[in-house]
N, C-alpha and C positions, 0 to 999 in steps of 0.2 A: 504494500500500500504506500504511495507515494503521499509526501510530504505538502503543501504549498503554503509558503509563511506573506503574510502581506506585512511592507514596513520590518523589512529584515536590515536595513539599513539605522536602523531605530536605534535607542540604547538597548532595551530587550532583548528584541532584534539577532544582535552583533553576537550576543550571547550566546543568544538562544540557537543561532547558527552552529558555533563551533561545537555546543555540546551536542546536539541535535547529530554532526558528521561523524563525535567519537563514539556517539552511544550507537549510532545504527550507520555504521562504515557501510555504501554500496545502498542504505537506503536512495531513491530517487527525491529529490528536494527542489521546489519552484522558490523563487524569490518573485513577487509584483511588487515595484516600488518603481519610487522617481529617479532612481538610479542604480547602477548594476553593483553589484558587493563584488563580484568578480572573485571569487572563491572556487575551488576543483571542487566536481559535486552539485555545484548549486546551476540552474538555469535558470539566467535573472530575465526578466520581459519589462521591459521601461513602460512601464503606463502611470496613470493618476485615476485611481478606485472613482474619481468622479465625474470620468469620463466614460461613459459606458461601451464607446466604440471602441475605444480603448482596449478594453480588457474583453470584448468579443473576438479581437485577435490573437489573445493568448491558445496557442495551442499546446495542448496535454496530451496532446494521439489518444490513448484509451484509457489514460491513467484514471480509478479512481483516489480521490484527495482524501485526508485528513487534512481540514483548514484550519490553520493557526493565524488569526485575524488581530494584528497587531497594528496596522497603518492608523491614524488617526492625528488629527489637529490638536494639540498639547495647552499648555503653558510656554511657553518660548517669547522670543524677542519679540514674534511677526505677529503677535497677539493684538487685531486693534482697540480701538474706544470702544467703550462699553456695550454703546448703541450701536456697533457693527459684529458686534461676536456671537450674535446668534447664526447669523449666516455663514461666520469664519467656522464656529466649530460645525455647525449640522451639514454642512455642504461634506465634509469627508466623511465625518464619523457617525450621520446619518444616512444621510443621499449615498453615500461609497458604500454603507453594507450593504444596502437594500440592492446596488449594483450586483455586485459577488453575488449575491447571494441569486440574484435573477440571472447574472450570465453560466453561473456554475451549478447552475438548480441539478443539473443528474448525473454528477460527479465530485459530490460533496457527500463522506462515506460517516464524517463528523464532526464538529466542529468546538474549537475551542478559543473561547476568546477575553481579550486582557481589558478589563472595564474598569471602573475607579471607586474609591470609595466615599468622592466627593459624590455619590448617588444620593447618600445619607443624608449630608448636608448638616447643621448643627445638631451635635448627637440629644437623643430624647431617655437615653437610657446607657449604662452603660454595664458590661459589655454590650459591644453595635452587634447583635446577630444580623443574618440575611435576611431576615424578617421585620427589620425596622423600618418606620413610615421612611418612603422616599420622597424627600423633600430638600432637594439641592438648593445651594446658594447662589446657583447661578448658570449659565446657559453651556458651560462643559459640563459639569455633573447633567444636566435634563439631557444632555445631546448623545449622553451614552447610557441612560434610562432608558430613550428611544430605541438605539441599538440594540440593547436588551431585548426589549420586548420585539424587534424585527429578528432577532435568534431564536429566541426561544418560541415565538410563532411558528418559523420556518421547521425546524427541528421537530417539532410536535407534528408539524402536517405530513413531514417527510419521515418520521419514523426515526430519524438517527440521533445518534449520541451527542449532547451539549455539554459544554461544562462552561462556566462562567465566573471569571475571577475579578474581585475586586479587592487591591492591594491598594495599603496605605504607602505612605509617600517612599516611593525606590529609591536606594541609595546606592551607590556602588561607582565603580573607575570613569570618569568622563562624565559623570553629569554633578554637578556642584548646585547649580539655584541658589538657594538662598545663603549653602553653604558657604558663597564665594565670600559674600560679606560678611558671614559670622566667621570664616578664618582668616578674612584681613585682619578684623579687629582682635584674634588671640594671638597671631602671629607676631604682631605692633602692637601686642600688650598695654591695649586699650580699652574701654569700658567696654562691657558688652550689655547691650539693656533687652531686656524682656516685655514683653505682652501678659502684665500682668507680675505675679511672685513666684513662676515656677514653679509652682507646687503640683501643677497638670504633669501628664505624660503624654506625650507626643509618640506615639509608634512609628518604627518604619520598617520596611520589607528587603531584602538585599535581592539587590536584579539578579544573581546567582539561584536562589532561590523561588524568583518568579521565573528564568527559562526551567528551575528543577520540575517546578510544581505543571509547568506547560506540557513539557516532555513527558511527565509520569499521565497525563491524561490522555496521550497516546497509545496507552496498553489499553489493556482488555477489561483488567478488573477494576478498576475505581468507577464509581458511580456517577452516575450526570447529575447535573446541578448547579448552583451558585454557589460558591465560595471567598469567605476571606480572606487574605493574606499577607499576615502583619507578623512582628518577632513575639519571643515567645516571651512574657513578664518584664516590657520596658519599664526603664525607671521613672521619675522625675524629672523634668527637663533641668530643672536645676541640678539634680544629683548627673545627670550624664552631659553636661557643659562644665562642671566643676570638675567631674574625671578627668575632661580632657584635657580642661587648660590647667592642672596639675602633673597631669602626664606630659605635656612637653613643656614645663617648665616655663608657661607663660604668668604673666604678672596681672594679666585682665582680671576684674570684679565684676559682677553678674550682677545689674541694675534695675531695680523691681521699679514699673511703671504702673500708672494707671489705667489699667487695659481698655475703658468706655473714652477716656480721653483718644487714647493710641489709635482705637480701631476708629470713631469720627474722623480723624485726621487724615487716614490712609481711605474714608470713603469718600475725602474731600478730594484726595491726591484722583485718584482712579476716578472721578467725576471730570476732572478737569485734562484726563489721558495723562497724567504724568504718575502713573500707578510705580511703587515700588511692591504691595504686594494685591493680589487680587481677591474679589468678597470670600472666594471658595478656599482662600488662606489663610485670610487674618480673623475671619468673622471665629474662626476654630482655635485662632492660636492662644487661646488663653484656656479653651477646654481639656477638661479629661475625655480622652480621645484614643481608647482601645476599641480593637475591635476582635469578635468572638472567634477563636480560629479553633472551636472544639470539633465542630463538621468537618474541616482541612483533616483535622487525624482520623476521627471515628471512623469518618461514611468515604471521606476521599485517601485515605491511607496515606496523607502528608503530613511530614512537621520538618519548619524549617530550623534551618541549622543556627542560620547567623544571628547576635543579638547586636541590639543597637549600640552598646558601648563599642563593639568590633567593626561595624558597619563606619561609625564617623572617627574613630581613631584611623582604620585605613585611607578613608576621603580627604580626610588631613595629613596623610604623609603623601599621597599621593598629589595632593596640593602645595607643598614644600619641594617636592621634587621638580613640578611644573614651573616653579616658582625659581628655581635653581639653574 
């Protein structure tokens, strides 16, 4: 059964590629994206999921697919004004599944796909099970609800296997965000200020562990479904920014704000397009903010490995080196 990854050019992606070629040497593997990875193994096909003609050209000869559906409009630079990002995000990460998923209607054998956990939107409970109202903070989290329910519709009509992951914020080699700024200021041994007094836990998921948990949903036995995908017992934001900046020997203080003042400010910023964080970030960053990963082990046979302390001490040597 051959492979076809959308968005293998991704951070994911890049990952989930090379383990994908150790774990199944001589499997067959499509990449569709905007540009070709150029990898032994992989046959890339240059299209844009939102262009439908596009991807009517992709030829499979008689492959049937296992679809690992990763392409999507993010968080990034190219993010615009507030008043244009419903059509920035839904144009790929709605209008591009609904594509796939019509051009490859009867060679698609299963699907598996990477969704967010801004679906939740400010938590109502906490552990967030899969069953928590969805009620996003904003037009990514609703643009991949949609998604959602255009798989799991598809899936149901077609008989075939789903699985649906929603991972808390990825961390891992090459992608920094918000990182970048909170390790200028440990690196320059600077203040560092909070959303809030820390006392929240912040989860995150290591991209190692979102292509594991991708890959394991290619076998036979793990179950269809929605799942979460967060580390196992994060601490305190304050207890793991205090780790670190003790572990490399930085001089920074961790500065308790007023989080109602901080989050107006930042909705002042993002009104006026000059956003440093977006609603789907900051409205959260003062919450306790776990989410439920007991279905990941029970029903889906997963647990990840990496814990957060691991996950931002690596991101930060890996940012002293770039830095070097």
């Amino acid at each position: 059964m051959a492979v076809l990854v959308t968005g293998a050019n991704g951070f994911v992606g890049k990952i989930l590629l090379e383990k994908l070629r150790n774990t199944y040497p001589g499997q067959q593997i499509y990449n569709i994206d905007l540009k070709p990875v150029n990898l032994k193994g992989v046959k890339d096909f240059i299209c844009d999921i939102t262009d439908k003609r596009s991807l009517e050209r992709v030829n499979l000869g008689d492959d049937q697919v296992n679809l690992v559906h990763l392409a999507a409009n993010i968080f990034t630079d190219d993010v615009p004004s507030r008043f244009s990002r419903k059509k920035f995000f839904f144009d790929t990460n709605v209008n591009g599944t609904k594509n796939l998923l019509d051009v490859f209607k009867d060679r698609i054998f299963s699907i598996s796909f990477l969704s967010t956990d801004m679906v939740y939107g400010t938590p109502q409970s906490i552990p967030i099970s899969t069953s928590h109202k969805l009620t996003p903070n904003g037009e990514y989290g609703l643009s991949k609800i949609e998604a959602e329910k255009l798989i799991t519709t598809y899936a149901k009509e077609q008989s075939i296997k789903y699985f649906i992951f929603r991972p808390r914020l990825i961390a891992g080699p090459g992608r920094y965000g918000l990182f970048l700024k909170l390790f200028y200021l440990i690196k320059n041994n600077l203040p560092v200020p909070l959303i809030g007094d820390g006392t929240n836990r912040y989860q995150f998921i290591s991209v190692f562990d979102c292509a594991d948990a991708l890959i394991h949903s290619l076998k036979n036995e793990p179950k269809e479904g929605i799942y979460n995908l967060g580390s196992n017992n994060p601490p305190q934001v304050k207890e793991l920014l205090n780790s670190l900046i003790h572990s490399v020997d930085s001089k920074s203080k961790l500065i308790k704000t007023s989080a109602p003042l901080v989050k107006s400010a930042l909705a002042l910023l993002d009104l006026i397009n000059l956003s440093l964080l977006y609603p789907e970030q900051y409205l959260i960053a003062d919450k306790d903010y776990l989410l439920d990963t007991s279905s990941l082990k029970n029903e889906f046979g997963f647990v990840p490995k990496y814990s957060d302390n691991q996950m931002i001490s690596s991101a930060y040597e890996q940012y002293l080196s770039l830095k070097n």
